[in-house]
N, C-alpha and C positions, 0 to 999 in steps of 0.2 A: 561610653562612646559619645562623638558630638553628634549632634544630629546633621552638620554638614557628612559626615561622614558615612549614614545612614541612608542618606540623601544619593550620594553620588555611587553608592554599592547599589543602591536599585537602581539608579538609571544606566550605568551600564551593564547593571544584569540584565534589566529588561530592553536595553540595544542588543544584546549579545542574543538572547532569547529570538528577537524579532531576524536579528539578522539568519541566524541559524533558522528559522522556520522559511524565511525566503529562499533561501539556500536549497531546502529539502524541495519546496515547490518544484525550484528551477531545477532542480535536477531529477527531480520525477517525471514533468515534463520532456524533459530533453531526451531522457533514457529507457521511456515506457518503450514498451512493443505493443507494437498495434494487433489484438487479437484476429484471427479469423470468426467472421459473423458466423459461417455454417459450423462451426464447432461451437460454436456458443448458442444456439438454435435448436441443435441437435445433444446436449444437456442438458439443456430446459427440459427438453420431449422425455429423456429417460427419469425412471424412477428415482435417482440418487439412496437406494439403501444399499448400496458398498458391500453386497452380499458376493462377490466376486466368483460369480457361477461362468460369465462372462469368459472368466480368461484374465479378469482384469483388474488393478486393487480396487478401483474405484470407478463412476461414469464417466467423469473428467479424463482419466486417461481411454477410454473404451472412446470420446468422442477425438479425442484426440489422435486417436487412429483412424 
């Protein structure tokens, strides 16, 4: 291979790379859901061992009711 050739597969790989990471940023921002604080408060406070005596698979779903 020439080395121009070596050359120009990394820099579009690493454009391609960069652009695809900006991509995921901007669209994880745009698409996130905004948590409720009192469920996320109120998982902290529980135990998290997912012994499901509860009613429930897990704390996350038990707070989340």
């Amino acid at each position: 291979m020439e080395p121009i050739t070596i050359l120009h597969a990394t820099i579009t790989l690493t454009a391609a790379g960069l652009l695809m990471g900006f991509l995921l940023v901007y669209a994880h921002e745009k698409l996130s859901v905004p948590q409720d604080e009192n469920v996320k408060n109120i998982n902290e406070a529980l135990p998290q061992v997912n012994c499901g005596a509860c009613g429930y698979p897990g704390c996350s779903s038990y707070a989340d009711a």
